[in-house]
C-alpha positions in Angstrom: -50.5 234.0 32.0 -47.6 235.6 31.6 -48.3 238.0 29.1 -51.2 239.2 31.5 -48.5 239.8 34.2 -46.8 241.8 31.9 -49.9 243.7 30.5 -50.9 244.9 33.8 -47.3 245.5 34.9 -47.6 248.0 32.1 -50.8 249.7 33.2 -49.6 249.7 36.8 -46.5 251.3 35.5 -48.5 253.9 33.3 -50.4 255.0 36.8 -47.6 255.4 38.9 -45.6 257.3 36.3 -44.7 261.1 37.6 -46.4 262.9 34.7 -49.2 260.5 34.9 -50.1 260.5 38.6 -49.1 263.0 41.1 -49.5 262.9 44.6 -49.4 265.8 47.6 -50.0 265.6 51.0 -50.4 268.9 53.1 -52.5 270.1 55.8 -52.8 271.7 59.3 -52.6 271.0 62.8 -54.0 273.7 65.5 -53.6 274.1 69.2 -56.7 276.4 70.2 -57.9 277.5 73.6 -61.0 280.0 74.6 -61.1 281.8 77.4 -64.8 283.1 78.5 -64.7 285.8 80.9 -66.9 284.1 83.1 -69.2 281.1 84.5 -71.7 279.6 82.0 -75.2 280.2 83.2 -75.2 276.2 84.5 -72.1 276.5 85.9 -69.9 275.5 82.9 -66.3 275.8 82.8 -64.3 279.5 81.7 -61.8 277.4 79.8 -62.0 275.3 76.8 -59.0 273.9 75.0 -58.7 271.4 71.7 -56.9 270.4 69.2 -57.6 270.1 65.3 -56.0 267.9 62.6 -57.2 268.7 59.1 -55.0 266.8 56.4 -55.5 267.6 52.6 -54.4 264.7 50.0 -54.6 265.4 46.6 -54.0 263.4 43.5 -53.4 264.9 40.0 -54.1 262.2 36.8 -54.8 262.2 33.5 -52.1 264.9 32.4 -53.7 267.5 34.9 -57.0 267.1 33.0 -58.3 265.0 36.5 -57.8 265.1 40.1 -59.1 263.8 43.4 -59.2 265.5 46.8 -59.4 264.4 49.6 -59.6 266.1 53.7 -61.1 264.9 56.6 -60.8 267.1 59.9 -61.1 266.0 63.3 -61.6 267.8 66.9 -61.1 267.0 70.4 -62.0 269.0 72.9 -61.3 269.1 76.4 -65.7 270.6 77.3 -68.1 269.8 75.0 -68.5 266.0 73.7 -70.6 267.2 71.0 -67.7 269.8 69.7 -65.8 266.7 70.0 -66.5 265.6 66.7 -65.1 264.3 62.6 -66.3 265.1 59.4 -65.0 264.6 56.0 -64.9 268.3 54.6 -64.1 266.9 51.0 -64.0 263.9 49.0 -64.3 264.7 45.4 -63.1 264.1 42.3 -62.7 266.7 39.5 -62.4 266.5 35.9 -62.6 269.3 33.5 -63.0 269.5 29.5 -63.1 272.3 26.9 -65.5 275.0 28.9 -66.8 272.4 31.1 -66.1 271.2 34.9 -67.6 267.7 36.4 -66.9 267.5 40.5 -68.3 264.3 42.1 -68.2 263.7 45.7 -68.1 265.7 49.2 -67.6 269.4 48.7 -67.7 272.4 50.2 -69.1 275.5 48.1 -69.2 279.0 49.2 -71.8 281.4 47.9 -72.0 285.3 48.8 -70.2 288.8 48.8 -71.5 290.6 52.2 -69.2 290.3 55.6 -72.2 290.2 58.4 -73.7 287.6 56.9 -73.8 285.3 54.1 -77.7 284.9 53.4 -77.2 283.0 49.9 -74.8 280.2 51.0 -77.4 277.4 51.7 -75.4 274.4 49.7 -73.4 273.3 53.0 -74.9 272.7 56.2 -73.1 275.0 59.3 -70.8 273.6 61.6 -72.1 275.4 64.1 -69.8 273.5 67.0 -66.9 275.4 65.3 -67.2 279.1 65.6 -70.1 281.8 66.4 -70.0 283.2 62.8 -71.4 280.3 61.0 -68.6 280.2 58.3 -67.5 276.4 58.8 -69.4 274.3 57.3 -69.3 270.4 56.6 -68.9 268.4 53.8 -72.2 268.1 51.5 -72.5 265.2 49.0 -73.1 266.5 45.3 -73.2 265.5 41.9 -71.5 269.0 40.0 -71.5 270.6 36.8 -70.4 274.0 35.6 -70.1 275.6 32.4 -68.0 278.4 31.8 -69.3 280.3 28.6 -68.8 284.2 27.1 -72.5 284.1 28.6 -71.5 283.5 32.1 -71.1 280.7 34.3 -73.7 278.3 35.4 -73.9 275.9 37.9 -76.1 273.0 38.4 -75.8 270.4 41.7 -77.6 267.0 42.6 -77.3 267.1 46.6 -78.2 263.5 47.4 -77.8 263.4 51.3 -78.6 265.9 53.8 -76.2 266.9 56.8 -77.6 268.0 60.2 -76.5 271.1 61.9 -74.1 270.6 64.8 -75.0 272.1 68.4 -73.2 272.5 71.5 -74.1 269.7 74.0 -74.7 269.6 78.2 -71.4 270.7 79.2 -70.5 273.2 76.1 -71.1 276.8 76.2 -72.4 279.0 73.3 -75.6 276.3 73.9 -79.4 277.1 74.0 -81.3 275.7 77.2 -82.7 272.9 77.2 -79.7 271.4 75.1 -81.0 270.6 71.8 -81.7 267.2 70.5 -79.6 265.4 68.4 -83.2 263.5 67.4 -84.1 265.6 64.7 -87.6 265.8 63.1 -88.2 266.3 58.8 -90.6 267.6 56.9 -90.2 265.2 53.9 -90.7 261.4 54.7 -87.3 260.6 53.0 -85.6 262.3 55.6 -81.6 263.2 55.2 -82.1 261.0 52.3 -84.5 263.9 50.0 -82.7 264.6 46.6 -82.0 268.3 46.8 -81.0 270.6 43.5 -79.1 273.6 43.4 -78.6 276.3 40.3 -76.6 279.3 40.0 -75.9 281.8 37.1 -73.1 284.2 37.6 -72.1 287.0 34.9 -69.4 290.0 34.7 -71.1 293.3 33.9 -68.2 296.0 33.5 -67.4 296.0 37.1 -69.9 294.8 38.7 -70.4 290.6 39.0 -74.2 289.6 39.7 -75.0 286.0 40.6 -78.4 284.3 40.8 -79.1 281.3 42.7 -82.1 278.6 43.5 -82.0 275.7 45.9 -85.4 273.4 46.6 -84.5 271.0 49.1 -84.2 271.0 52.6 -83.6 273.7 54.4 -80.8 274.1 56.5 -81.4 276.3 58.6 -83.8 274.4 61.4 -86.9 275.4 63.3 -87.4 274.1 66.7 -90.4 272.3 68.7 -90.6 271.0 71.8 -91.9 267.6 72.2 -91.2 264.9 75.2 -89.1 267.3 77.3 -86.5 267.8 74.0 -86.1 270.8 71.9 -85.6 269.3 68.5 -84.5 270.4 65.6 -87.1 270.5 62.5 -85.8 270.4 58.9 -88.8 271.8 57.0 -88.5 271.7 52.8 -87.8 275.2 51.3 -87.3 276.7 47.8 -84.7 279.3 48.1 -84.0 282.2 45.8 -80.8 284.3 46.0 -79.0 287.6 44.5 -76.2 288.5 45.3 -74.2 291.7 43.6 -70.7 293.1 43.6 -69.6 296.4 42.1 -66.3 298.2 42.8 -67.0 301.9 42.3 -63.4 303.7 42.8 -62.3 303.0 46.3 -65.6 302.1 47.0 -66.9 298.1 47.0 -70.8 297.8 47.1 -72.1 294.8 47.9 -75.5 293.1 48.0 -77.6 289.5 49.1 -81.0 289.4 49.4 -83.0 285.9 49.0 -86.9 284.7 49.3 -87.6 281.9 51.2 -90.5 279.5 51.4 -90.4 276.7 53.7 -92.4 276.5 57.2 -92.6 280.1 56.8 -92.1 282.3 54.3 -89.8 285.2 54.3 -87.2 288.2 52.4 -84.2 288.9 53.7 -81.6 291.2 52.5 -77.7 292.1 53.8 -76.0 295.5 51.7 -73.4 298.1 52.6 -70.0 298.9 51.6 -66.5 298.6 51.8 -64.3 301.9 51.4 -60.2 301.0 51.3 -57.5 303.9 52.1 -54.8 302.5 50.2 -51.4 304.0 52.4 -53.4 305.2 55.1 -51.7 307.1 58.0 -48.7 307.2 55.5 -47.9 303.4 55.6 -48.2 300.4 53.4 -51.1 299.7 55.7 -54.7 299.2 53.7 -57.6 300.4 55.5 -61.2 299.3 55.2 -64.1 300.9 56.2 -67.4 298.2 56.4 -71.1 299.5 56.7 -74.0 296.7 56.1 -77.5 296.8 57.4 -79.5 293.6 57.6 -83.1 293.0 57.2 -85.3 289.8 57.7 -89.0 290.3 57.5 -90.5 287.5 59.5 -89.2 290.4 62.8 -88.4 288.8 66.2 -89.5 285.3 64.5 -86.6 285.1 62.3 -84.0 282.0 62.7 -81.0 283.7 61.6 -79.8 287.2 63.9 -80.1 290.5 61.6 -83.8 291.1 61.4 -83.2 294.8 61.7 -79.7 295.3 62.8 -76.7 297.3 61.4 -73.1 296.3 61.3 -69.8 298.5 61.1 -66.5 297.4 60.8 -62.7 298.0 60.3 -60.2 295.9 58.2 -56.6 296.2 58.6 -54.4 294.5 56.1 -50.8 295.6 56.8 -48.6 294.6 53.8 -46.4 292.8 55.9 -44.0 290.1 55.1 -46.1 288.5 57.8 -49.2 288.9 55.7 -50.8 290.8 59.2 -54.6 291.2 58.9 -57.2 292.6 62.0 -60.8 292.9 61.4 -63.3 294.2 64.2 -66.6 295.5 63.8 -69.8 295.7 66.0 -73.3 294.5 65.4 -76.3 296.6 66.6 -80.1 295.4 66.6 -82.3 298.6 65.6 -85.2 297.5 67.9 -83.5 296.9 70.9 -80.7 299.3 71.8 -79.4 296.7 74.9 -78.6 293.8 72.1 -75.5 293.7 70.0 -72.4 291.8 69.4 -68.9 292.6 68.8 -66.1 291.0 67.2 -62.3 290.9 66.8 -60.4 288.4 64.0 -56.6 288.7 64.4 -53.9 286.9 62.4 -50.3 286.8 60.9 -47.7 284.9 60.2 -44.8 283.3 62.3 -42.7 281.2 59.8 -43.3 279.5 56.8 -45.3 276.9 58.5 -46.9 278.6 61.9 -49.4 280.8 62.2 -51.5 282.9 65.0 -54.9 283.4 65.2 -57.3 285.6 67.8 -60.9 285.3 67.8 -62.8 287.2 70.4 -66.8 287.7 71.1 -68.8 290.0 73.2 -72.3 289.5 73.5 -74.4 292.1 75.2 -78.1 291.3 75.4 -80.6 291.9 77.9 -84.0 291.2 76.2 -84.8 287.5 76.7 -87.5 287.0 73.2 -84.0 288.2 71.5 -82.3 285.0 69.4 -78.7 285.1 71.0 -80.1 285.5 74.9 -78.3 282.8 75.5 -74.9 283.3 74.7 -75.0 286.9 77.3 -72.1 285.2 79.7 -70.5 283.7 76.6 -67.7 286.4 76.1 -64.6 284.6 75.1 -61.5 285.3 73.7 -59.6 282.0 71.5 -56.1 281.8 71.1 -54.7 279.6 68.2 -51.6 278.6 66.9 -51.7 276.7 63.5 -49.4 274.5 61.8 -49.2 274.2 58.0 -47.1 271.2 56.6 
């Protein structure tokens, strides 16, 4: 017996040994608040306030050749039950050989080039409770392998368990009426538990990088019917095809994503435009970029997603500062109806080593009523954060 005590003495020794087994533990911690400038349109409150904890662990073994990561995140907030909410962003475990890369777990993987919109991410389901861009997403559950050859990288994803989209609920704004339904309807009989499978094949040309992509699974992106006074969300199945293209000519950066869908419907949509930098512009360190996208959907008024026929123009300010200062703005306008665009303004920088500021502000302007974002016309809101790092 006691040469077992000492035989896993020795392994336990092995695993806590500094080159062996590392360990970090960082994170952030934010104090937000949004102002809308006025009453919801059923009377909910102008102010909304919350806090955020997202902690990041992360474990390096095997002599760097392995690691494990894990961050949850967590909301309260002081309006919306629903937006009062916990997820586990990522879970996975990473281990790489020669040209190869294995990642098993909860991830989060971003696909896309364009800044309007982002038509080829489909592998994470949108936090929608989070912000009105549709950049947060949750954790998705995936099997993952890449190779990384001469010939270009390739990816290939078993996505075992689907994730619902978050929605505001009664008392949140930036909500549809009638609320909708956390009793969600699905295409495939197996529910959130269909097997999805995701490929991508990305390649450097000179200077341009090209990626190709394919998921057949659910879509995440729901339609909605109405059934015993509830609008409900319905996950139809889709197979999903997606381009996406990014060349740097000069100062110029062109940019592309189109995709064809068929799920419940069937449909091409497409995002491209530019971004042109004045390196030193008005005789500072300040960078300057200049954003033009247009965005196309074919399935018209009866597309899910905003930008069936809209163009977007935008400005990005990166300052150079110690402070690492950045300010984009830009303004989307639908082609079709001349009363419906939106309007946006990210601010950040820098206040020590470990704080940070953030402004977010929204302006929705929309008078016709078959338009997607009707709802969200008294929504204007300006958020205020302050973020901790440790």
């Amino acid at each position: 017996m006691g040469k077992g005590v000492n035989q896993l003495g020795g392994i336990l020794a092995m695993l806590v040994t500094p080159s062996l087994f590392a360990f970090e533990l960082a994170g952030q911690l934010n104090v937000e608040h949004r102002q809308f400038l006025s009453q919801g349109l059923q009377g909910q409150s102008k102010g909304q306030s919350s806090v955020v904890v997202q902690p990041e662990l992360y474990w390096d073994f095997q002599s760097g050749e392995s690691s494990f990561t894990f961050t949850p995140f967590f909301r309260v907030d002081s309006l919306d039950d629903e937006r009062t909410h916990g997820d586990i962003r990522e879970a996975l475990f990473l281990t790489y050989w020669d040209d190869y890369e294995l990642r098993v777990g909860i991830s989060k993987v971003f696909w896309g080039v364009t800044e309007s919109a982002h038509l080829v991410d489909v592998v994470n389901q949108t936090d929608a409770v989070e912000a009105v861009d549709g950049e947060d997403k949750l954790g998705q559950p995936m099997v993952h392998f890449t190779a990384i050859k001469d010939w270009g990288a390739f990816h290939a994803m078993v996505l075992p368990y689907f994730r619902e989209r978050t929605f505001a609920g009664q008392d949140g704004r930036l909500r549809t009426e009638p609320v909708i339904s956390d009793n969600a309807i699905y295409e495939s009989s197996r529910e959130e538990k269909h097997i999805d499978v995701a490929f991508r094949y990305s390649k450097m040309l000179s200077d341009w990088d090209i990626g190709l992509s394919y998921l057949y699974g659910t879509n995440r992106d729901p339609y909605f019917r109405f059934e015993q006074g509830e609008l409900k969300p319905y996950y139809a199945l889709m197979s999903h095809f997606g381009i996406d293209v990014q060349g740097i000519v000069g100062d110029w950066l062109w940019k592309l994503e189109s995709v064809y869908r068929d799920s419940y419907d069937h449909h091409v949509g497409v995002v491209t435009g530019f971004e042109y930098t004045i390196v030193g512009a008005f005789d500072t360190v300040w960078d300057v970029g200049l954003i033009g996208e247009y965005l196309y959907d074919s399935r018209g008024n009866n597309a899910q997603n905003i930008g069936q026929n809209d163009v977007f123009a935008g400005v990005r300010f990166a300052l150079n500062d110690e402070d690492g200062t950045e300010i984009l703005t830009g303004i989307t306008q639908d082609l079709d109806n001349s009363d419906v665009y939106n309007a946006k303004l990210e601010a950040s920088s820098r206040i020590s080593n470990h704080l940070k500021w953030q402004v977010d502000a929204w302006l929705f302007k929309n008078d016709t009523p078959t338009d997607l974002l009707y709802f969200a016309r008294d929504d204007d809101f300006i958020e205020l954060s302050i973020q901790y790092y440790f």
